[in-house]
N, C-alpha and C positions, 0 to 999 in steps of 0.2 A: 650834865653830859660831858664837863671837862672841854667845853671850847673856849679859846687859846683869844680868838679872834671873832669881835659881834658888832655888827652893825645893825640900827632899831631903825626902823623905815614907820615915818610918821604920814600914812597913806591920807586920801580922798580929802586934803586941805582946802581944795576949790571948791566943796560941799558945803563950808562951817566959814563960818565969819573970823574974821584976822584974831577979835581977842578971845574966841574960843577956842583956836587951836594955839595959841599962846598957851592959856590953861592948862588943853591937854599936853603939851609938851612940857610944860613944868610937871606936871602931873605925872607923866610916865619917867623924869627923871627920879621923882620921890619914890616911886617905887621900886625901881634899880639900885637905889640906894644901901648900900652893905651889902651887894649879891654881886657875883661875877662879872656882871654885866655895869658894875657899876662903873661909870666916865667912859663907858662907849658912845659913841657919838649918835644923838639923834638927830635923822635928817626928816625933816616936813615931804612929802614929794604927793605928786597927781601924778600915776599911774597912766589915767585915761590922756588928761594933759598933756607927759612928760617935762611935768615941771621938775627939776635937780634933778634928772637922772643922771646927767652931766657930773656931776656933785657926786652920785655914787659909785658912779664908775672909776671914775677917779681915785675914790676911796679904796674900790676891791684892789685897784692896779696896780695904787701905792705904797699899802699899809696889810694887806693878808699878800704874805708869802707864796710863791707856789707852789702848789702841793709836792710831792715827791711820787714818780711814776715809778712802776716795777714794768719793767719791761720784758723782764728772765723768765719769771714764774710762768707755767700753763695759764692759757686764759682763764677769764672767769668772767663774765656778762651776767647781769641782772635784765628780765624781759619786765618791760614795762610798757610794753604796746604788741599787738600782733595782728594781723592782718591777711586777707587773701586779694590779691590786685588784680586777678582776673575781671575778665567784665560777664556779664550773663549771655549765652549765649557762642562763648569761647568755643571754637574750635577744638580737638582732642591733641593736635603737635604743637596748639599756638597754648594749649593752660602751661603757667609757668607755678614753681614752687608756694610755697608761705614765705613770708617776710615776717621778721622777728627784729624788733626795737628795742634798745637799754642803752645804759652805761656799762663800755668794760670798766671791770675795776682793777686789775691788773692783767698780765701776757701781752700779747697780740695776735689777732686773729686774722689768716692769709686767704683768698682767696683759693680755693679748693679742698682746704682744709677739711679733714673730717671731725666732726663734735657729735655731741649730745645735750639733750636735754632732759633735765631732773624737777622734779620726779616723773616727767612723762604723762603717761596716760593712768587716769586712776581710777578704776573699775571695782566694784566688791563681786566676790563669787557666792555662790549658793549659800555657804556657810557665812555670809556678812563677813567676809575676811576682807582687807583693805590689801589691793597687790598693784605695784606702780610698775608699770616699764617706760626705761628711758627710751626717748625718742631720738636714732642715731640717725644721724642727715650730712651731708657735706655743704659748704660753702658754695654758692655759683657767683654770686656778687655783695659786694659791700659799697653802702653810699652814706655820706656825711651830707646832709641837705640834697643838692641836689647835685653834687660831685663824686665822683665814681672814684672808690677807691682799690688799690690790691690789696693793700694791709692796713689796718686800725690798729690804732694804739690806745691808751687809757684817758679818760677827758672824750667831755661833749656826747652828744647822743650819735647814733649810729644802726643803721639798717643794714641786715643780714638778708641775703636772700639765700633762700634754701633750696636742695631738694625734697623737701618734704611734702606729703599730701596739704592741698591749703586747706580742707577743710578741718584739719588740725591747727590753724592757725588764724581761721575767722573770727571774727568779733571778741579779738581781745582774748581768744582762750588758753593762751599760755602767759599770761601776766602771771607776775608773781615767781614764773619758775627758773630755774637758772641755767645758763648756758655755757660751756667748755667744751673743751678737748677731751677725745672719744677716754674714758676711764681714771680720769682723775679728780673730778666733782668734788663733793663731798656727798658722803653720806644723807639718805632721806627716815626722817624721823615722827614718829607720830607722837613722843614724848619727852619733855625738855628738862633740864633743873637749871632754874636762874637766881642770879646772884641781883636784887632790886633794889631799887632807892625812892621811897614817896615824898612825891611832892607835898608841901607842907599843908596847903590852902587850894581853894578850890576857887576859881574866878571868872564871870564870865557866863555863868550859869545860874539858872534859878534859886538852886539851892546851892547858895554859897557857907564855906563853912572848911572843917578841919576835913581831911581823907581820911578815912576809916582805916582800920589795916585789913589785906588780904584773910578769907574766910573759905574755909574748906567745901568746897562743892561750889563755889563761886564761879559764874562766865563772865568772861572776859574775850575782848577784842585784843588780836597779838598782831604786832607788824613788823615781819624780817625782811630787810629790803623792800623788796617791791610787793610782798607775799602778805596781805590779807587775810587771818585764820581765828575762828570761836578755839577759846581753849576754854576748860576744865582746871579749878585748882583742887587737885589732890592732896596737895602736902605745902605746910608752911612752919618752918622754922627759923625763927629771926630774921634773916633777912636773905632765905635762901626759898624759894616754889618750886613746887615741882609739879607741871601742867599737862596735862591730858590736851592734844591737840583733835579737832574736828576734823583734821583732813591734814594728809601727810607734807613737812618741808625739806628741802632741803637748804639746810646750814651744817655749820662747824664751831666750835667750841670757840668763844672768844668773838662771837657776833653780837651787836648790838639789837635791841629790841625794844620796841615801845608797847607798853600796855594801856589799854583805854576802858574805861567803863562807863554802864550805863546809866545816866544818871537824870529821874527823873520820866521816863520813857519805858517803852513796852523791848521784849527785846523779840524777833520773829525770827525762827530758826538762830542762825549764827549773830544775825546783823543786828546793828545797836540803832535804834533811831534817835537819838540825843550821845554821843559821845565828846566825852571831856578826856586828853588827856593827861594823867596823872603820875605817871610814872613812869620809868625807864629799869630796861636790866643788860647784863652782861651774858651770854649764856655760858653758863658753870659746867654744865656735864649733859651729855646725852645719853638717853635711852629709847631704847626701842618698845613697841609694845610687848607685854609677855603673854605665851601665849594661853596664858587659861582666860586672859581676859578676849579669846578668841577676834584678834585684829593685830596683825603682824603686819611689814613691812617686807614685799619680798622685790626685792633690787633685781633684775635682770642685768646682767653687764653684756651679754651677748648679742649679736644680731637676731633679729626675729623678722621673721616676716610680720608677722602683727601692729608691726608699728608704722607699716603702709610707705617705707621708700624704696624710695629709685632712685640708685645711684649711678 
């Protein structure tokens, strides 16, 4: 995946006796050995302990660079938590919005700000047609832990509070989806073409051995961001797929993706119950669904009432 900068955390040492994790840390230097990874430094550490955390922090502070923030660009927020903080019983002028949690990845996001959220609400109609509308809300608060902010910038997690209905935002139900500035998103798609790279080996798992290559009509587990989805492989040539998604995302051309498969296990609906991941892709080109295969994507950019705010 072309990282620059790796640290290997040799965890739960206060479990194994001194010359067994001796072993394994000789052990996991031999197999870094000729791979990117190779002369990264491994550190032994207990987690639960905190034994060398000191040791790692250190590491991150002194030796990985800091990233580079885009401050310019419209927002862009990945939701990776969601929630309603009402309590039972709430009052009808004391219920306050949903709360939406992620990393921005670029912009900054202002306190009263108007956004949205992609792909919204995802409903099929009569004809099993997949139709998503974004969910348009404004900003009322932002908080970093437990400090209240007017504006967010990019770095660290960060809570949104909304105007939105919260039971749009209970129990995690907008994980995965993305959040910006009212009409500049990206695109929602129910079908991808990516550019992939297979891991050589398989490790770690029962059946250990070489990866197969991708096969047509094959499920697979996809993960964009924060966004969890069954895909379909339709079409495979050399080292380009092209996937039928289970439920619609939104990304942009030039996102990263990991593919997992199921190895060993039963798969029930979309979810894998044994996954190994095995490879990673680029994404190459998007398409939408066509529609003789009767499942299109239809984007609302407008305000609706259907989408249940109050602004």
């Amino acid at each position: 995946m072309r990282l620059k900068h790796i640290i290997i955390l040799q965890n739960k040492i206060d479990l194994v006796q001194e010359s067994v994790a001796l072993n394994q840390h000789e052990a996991i230097q031999k197999f870094i050995e000729g791979t990117i990874a190779g002369g990264a430094p491994v550190v032994p550490i207990s987690a639960q302990l905190k034994y060398n955390i000191d040791v790692v922090c250190e590491y991150i502070v002194n030796k990985i660079p800091i990233p580079e923030r885009n401050f310019i660009d419209p927002p862009n927020m990945i939701i990776i938590r969601s929630f309603d903080v009402n309590k039972p019983g709430a009052e009808v002028d004391e219920i306050k919005g949903g709360v939406a949690g992620g990393s921005i990845l670029k912009g900054v996001l202002r306190v009263g700000q108007k956004i949205e959220v992609r792909p919204g609400i995802v409903v099929k109609d009569e004809s099993n047609n997949i139709k998503c509308t974004p969910i348009f809300l404004r900003i009322i608060s932002l908080y970093a832990e437990a400090n209240e902010l007017q504006f967010a910038a990019p770095g660290g997690l960060i809570g949104v509070g909304t105007t939105v209905d919260p039971t749009l935002t209970q129990a995690d139900r907008l994980v995965g989806q993305v959040l910006g500035e009212w009409g500049v998103l990206p695109e929602v798609y129910l079908e991808l073409e990516i550019n992939f790279f297979l891991l050589r080996l398989l490790l770690g798992v029962r059946i250990e051995g070489r990866v197969t290559k991708l096969t047509k009509g094959e499920v697979l587990m996809l993960n964009i961001g924060s966004m969890s989805v069954g895909a379909r492989v339709v079409a495979v040539k050399n080292d380009v797929a092209k996937l039928q998604l289970m439920s619609p995302v939104c990304t942009s051309k030039g996102e990263k993706v990991a593919l997992s498969r199921d190895i060993g296990g039963l798969l029930v609906g979309v979810r894998f119950r044994q996954v190994t991941l095995w490879n990673y892709g680029r994404l190459h080109r998007e398409h939408t669904k066509r529609k003789k295969q009767r499942r299109e994507v239809d984007v609302l950019r407008k305000f609706s009432r259907q989408s249940n705010v109050v602004w």
